[in-house]
DRENRO-789808 format. One line per 4 residues: number of its first residue (from 1); their letters; for each residue x, y, z of N, C-alpha, C. Coordinates in Angstrom, 2 decimals. Example, Ala and Ser with C-alpha at 12.3 -4.5 7.8 and 13.67 -1.06 7.14 Angstrom:
// DRENRO-789808
1) as) 13.19 -5.69 7.80 12.30 -4.50 7.80 13.20 -3.30 7.80 | 12.85 -2.25 7.08 13.67 -1.06 7.14 12.90 0.03 7.87;
***
This chain:
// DRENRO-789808
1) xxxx) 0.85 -1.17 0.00 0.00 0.00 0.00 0.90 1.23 0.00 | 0.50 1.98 -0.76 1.23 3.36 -0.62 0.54 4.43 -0.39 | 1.29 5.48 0.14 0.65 6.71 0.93 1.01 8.09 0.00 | 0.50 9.26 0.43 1.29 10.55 0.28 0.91 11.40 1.56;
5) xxxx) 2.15 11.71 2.24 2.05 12.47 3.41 2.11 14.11 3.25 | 1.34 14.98 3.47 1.25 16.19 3.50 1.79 17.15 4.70 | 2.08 17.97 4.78 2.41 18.95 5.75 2.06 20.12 5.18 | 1.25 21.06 5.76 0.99 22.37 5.65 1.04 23.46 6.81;
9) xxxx) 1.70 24.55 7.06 2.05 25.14 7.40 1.42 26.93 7.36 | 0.94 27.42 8.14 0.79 28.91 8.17 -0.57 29.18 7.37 | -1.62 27.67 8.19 -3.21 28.08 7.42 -4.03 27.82 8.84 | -5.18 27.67 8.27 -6.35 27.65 8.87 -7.08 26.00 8.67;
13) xxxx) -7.11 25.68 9.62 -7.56 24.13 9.83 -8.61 23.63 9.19 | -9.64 24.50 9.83 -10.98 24.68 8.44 -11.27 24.99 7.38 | -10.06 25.70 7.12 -9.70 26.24 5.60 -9.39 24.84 4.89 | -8.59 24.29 5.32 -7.73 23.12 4.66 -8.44 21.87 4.60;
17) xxxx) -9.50 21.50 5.44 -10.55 20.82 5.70 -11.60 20.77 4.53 | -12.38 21.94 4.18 -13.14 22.61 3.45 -12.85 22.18 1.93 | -11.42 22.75 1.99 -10.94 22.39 0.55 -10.37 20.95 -0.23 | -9.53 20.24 0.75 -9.94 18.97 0.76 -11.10 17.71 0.30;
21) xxxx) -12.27 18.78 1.00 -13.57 17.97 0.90 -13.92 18.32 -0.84 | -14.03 19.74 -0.80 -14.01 19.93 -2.40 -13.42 19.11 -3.56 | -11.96 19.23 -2.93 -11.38 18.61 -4.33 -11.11 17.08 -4.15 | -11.74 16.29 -3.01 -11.80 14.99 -2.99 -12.40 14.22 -4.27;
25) xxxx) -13.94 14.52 -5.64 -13.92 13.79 -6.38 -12.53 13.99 -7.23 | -11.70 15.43 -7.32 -10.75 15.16 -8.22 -9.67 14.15 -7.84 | -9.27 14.22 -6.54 -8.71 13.46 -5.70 -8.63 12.21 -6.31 | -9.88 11.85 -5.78 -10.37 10.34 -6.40 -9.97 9.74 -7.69;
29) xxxx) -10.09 10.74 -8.83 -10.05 10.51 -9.72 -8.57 9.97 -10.65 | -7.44 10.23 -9.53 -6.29 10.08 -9.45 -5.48 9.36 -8.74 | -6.92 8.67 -8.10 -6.49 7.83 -7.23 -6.07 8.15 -6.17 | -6.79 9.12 -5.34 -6.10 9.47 -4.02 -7.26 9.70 -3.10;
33) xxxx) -7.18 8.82 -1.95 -8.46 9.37 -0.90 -7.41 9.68 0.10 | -8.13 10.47 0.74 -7.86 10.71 1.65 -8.26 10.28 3.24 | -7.26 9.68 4.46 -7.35 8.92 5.24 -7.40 9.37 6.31 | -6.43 10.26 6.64 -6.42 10.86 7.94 -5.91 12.86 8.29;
37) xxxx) -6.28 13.33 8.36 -6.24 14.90 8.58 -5.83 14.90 10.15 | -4.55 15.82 10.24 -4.30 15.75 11.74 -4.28 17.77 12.01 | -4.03 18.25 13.13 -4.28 19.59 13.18 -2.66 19.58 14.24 | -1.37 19.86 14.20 -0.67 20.18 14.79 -1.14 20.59 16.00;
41) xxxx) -1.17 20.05 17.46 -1.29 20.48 18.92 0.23 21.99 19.32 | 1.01 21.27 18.66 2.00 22.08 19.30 2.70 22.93 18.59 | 2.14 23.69 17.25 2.34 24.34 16.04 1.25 24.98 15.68 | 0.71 25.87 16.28 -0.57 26.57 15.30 0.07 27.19 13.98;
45) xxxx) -1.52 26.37 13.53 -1.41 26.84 11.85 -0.85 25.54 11.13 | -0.45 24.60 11.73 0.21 23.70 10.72 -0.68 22.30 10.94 | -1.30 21.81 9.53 -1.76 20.73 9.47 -1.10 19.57 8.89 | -1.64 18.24 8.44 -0.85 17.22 8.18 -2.14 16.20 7.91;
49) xxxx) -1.67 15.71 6.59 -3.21 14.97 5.80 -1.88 13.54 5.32 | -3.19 12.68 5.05 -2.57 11.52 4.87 -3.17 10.68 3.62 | -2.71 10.87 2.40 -3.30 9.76 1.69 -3.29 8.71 0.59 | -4.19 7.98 1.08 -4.07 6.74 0.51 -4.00 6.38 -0.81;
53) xxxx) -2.65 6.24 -1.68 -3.07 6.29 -3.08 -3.14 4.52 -3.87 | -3.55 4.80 -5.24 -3.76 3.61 -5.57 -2.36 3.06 -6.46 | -1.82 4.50 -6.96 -0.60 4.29 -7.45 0.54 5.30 -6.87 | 1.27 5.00 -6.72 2.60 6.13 -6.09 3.10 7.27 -7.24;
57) xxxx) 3.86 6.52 -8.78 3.80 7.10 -9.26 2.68 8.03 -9.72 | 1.64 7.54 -10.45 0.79 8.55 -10.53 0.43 10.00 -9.88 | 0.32 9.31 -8.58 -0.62 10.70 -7.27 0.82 11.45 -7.85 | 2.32 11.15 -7.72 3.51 11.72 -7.22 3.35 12.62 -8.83;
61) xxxx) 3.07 12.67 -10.27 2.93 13.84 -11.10 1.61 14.14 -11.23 | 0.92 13.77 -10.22 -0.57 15.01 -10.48 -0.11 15.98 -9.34 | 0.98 15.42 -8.36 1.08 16.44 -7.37 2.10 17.75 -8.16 | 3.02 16.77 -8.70 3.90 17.65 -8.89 3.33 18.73 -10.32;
65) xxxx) 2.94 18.44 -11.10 1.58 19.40 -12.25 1.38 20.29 -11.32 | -0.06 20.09 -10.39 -0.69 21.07 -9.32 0.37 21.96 -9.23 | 1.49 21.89 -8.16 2.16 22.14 -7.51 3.08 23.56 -8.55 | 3.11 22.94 -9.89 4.03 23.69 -10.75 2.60 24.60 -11.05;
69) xxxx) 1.50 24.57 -11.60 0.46 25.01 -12.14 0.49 26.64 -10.82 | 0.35 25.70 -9.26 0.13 27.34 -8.85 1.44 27.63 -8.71 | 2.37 27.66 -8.61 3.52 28.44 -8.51 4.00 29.24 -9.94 | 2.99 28.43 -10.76 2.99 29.82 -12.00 2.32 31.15 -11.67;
73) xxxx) 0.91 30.69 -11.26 0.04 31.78 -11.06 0.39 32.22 -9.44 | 1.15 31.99 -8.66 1.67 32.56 -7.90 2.86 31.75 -7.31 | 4.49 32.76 -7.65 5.69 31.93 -6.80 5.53 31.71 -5.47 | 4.96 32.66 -4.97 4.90 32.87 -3.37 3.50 31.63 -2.51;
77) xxxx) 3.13 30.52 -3.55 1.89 29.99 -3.06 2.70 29.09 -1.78 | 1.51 29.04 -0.95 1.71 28.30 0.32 1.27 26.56 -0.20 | 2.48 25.94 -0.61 2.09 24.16 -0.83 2.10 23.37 -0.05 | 2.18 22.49 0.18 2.49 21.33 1.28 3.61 20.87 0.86;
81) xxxx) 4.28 20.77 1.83 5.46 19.69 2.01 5.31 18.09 1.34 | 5.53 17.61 0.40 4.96 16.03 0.60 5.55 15.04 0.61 | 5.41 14.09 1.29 5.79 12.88 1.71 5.65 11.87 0.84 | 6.82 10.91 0.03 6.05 9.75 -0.75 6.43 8.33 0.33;
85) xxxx) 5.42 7.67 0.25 5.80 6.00 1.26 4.98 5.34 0.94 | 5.78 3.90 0.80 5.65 3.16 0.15 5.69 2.09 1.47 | 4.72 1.04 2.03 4.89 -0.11 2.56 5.89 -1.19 2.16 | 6.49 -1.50 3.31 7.97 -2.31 2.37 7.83 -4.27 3.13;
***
């Protein structure tokens, strides 16, 4: 089973929640649900999502697309950190 681990930093919990839920059919569609959403206790502002993909490669260039897509329309965008893991 493989994962993609997120880290986000310098948002709003419900913000990140919200949007998540939104773009979960695209999510899906790429094979990615999502498993677990955590809220940093000892870091306000920083969250941490967890999810479950069906392929590693895949999720790993729809992230990296996204990722390039807003840093066109803005360098300064706030992304997540991401994690790739793989069960061994």
């Amino acid at each position: 089973m493989d994962y993609v681990l997120a880290r986000l930093t310098g948002v709003d919990c419900a913000t990140v929640k919200a949007l998540l839920k939104e773009h979960a059919p695209v999510h899906a569609g790429q094979g990615m649900f999502l498993q677990h959403f955590w809220q940093n206790t000892d870091v306000a502002g920083e969250v941490q999502f967890l999810f479950r993909v069906d392929n590693l490669e895949r999720a790993k260039a729809f992230i990296v697309r996204n990722h390039a897509d807003a840093r066109k329309q803005n360098p300064e965008a706030n992304l997540p950190q991401m994690t790739y893991l793989s069960e061994t």
